[in-house]
C-alpha positions as CSV (number, residue, x, y, z in Angstrom):
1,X,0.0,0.0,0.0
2,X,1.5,3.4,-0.6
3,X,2.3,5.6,2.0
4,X,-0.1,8.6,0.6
5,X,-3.0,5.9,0.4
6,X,-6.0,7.1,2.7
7,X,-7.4,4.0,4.8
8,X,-11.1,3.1,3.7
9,X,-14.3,2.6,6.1
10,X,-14.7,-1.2,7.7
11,X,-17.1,-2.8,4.1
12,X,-15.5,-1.3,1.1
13,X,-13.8,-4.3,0.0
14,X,-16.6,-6.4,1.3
15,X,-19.1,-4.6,-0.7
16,X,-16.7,-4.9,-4.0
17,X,-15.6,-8.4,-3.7
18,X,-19.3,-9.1,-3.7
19,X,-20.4,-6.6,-6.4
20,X,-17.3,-8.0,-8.9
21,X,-18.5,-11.9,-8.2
22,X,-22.3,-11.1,-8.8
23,X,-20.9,-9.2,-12.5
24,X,-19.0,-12.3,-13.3
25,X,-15.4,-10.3,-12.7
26,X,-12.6,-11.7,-11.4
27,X,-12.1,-10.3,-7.8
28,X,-8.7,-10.6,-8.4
29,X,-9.3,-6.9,-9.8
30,X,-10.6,-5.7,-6.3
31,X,-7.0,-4.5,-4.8
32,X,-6.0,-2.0,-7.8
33,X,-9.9,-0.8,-7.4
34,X,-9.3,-0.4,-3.9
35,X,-6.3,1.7,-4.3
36,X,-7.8,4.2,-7.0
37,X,-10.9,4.5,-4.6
38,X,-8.4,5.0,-1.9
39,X,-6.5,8.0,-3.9
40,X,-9.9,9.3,-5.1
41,X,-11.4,9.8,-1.9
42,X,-8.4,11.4,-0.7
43,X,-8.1,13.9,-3.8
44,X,-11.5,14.3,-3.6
45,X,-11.4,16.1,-0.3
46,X,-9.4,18.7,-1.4
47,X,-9.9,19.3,-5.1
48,X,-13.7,17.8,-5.2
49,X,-13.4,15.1,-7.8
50,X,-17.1,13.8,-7.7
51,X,-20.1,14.9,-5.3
52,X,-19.9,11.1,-3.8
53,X,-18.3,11.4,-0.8
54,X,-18.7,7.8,0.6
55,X,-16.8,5.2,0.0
56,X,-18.9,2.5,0.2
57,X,-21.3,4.8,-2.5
58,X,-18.8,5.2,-4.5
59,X,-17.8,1.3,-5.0
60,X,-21.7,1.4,-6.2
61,X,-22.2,4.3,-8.1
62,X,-19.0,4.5,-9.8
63,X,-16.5,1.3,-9.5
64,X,-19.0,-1.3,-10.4
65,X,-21.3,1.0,-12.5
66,X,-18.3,1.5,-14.8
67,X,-17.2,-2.0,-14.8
68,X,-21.1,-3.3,-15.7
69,X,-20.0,-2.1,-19.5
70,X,-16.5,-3.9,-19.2
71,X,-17.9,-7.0,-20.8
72,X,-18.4,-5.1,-23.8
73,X,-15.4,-3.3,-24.4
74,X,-12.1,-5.4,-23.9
75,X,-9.2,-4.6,-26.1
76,X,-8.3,-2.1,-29.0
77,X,-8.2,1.4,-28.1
78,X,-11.1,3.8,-26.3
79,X,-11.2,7.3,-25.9
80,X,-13.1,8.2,-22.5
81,X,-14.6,11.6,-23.0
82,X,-15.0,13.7,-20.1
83,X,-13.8,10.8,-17.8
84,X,-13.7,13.3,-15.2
85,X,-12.0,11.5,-12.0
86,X,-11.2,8.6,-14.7
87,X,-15.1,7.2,-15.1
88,X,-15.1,4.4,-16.8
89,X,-12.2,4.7,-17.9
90,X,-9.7,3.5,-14.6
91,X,-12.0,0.4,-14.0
92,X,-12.0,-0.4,-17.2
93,X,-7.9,-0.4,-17.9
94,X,-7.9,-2.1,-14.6
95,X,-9.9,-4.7,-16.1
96,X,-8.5,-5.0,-19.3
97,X,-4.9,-4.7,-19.3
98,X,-5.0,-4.9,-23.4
99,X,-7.2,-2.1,-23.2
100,X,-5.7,1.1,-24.8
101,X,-7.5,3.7,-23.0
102,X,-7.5,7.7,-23.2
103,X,-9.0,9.6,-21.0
104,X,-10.2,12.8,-22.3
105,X,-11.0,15.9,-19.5
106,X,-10.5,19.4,-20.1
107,X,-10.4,20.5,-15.9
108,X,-6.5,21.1,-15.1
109,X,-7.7,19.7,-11.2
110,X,-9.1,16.6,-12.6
111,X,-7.0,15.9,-15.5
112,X,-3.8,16.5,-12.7
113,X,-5.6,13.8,-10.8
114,X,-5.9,11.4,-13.8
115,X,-2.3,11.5,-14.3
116,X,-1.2,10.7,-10.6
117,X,-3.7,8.0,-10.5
118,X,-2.1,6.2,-13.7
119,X,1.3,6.6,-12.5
120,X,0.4,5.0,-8.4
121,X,-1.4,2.4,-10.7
122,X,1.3,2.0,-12.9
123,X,-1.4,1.6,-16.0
124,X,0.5,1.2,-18.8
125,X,-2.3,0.8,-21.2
126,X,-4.0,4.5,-19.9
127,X,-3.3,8.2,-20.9
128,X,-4.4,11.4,-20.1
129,X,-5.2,14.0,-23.1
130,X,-6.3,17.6,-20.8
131,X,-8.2,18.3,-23.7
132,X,-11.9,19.2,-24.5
133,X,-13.4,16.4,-26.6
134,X,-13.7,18.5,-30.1
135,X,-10.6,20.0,-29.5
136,X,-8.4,16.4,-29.7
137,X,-6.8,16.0,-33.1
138,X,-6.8,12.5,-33.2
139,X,-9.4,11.6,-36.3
140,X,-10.0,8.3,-36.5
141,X,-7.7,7.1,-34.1
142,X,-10.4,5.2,-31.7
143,X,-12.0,1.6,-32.1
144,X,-14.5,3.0,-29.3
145,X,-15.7,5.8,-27.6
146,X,-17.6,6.4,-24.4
147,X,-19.2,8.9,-22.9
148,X,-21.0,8.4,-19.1
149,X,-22.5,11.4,-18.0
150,X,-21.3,13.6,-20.5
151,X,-24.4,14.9,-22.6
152,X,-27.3,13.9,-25.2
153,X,-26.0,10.8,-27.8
154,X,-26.4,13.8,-30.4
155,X,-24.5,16.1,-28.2
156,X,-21.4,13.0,-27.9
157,X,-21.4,12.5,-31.5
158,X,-21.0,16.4,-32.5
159,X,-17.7,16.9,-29.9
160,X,-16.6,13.1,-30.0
161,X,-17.4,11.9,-33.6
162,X,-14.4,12.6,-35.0
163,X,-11.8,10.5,-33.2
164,X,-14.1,7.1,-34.4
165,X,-12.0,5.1,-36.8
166,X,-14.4,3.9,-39.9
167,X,-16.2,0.8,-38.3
168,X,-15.8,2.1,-34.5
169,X,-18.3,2.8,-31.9
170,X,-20.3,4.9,-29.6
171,X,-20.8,3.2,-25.8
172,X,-22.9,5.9,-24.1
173,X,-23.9,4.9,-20.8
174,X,-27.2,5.8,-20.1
175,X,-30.0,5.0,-16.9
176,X,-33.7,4.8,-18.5
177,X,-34.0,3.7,-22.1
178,X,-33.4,6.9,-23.9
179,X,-36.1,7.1,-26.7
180,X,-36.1,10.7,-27.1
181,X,-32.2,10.7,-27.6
182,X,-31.9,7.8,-30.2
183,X,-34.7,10.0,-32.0
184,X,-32.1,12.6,-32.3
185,X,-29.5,10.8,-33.7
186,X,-27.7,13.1,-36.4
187,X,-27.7,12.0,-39.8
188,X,-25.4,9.5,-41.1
189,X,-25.7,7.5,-37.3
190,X,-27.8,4.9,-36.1
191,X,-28.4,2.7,-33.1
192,X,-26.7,-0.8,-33.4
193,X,-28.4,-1.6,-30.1
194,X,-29.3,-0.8,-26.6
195,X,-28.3,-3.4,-23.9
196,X,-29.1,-3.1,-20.7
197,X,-26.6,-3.4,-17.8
198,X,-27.1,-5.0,-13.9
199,X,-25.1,-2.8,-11.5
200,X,-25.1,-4.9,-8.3
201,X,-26.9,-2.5,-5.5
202,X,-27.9,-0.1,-7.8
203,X,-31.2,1.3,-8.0
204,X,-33.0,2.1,-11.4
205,X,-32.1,1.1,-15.0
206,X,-29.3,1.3,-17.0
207,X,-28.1,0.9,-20.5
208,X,-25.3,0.6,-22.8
209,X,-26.3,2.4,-26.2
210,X,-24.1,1.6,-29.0
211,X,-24.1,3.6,-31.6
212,X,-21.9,3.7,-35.3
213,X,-22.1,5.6,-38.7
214,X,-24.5,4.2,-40.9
């Protein structure tokens, strides 16, 4: 454990160990998990990260909520846009070391954050671009995208749509099935489908919506 690492409350890894074993996840995973939550919360005290401030939340709402789409995304290379504190995008390198992931945030605080956590981590297969989405010049250089709180699937496409390679695709993480946003698809983009996702002790619906050029 490194010396910086901020102890977590009595359940934490409880509460993952069980969450990753109900997804079908190796809990093998559960100690580098631990030690971004660890460096998270302590960040997030100072610099606030995300508005979760309990642990034992945040194992919910944003370790195992990431990780629900990790089935679906598990090597080539992913652009995370406005990953914020690194959301999905740390969970998911964790899981998939063969994973090239970028993680795309424009906030100097955060984006400082990202880069500490991948170096305690040691994630080789992560980077940090401190970049707003439409401003990356990287055309075409993603297999995958995603996107979990960022905007409308319209509103992805317009900043994001750019860095898909020909053949690539949109993972927007969504809660309730989002009619009124697949109706607003842009032209030239269409729905390949909508799959929904189990978080383990999360309340309401999710879904992965994938989405590629026509």
């Amino acid at each position: 454990m490194n010396a910086n690492d901020t102890p977590l409350p009595p359940g934490v890894a409880d509460d993952l160990q069980r969450g990753l074993h109900a997804m079908g996840l190796d809990t093998a995973l559960a100690p580098p998990l631990l030690a971004y939550l660890s460096l998270l919360v302590r960040w997030n005290r100072t610099y606030n990260l995300t508005a979760i401030r309990d642990p034992r939340e945040m194992v919910t709402r944003h370790l195992l909520d990431s990780l629900a789409m990790a089935a679906h995304v598990e090597s080539g290379t992913l652009a995370d846009l406005g990953t914020g504190p690194g959301l999905p995008g740390i969970p998911l390198a964790i899981a998939h070391p063969q994973l090239q992931v970028t993680l795309v945030e424009s906030n100097g605080k955060k984006a400082r954050f990202l880069r500490e956590a991948v170096r305690q981590l040691g994630l080789g297969n992560a980077r940090v671009a401190e970049s707003r989405a439409e401003a990356l010049d990287e055309p075409g250089a993603f297999d995958a995208l995603t996107a979990r709180a960022m905007d409308t699937l319209a509103g992805i496409i317009e900043v994001g749509g750019h860095l898909l390679r020909p053949g690539g695709q949109l993972l927007a993480m969504k809660g309730v099935y989002p009619h009124e946003e697949i109706a607003a698809l842009p032209a030239g983009w269409q729905v390949a489908e909508v799959r929904p996702l189990q978080v383990p002790g999360l309340a309401g619906e999710r879904h992965l919506v994938v989405c590629s050029r026509t």
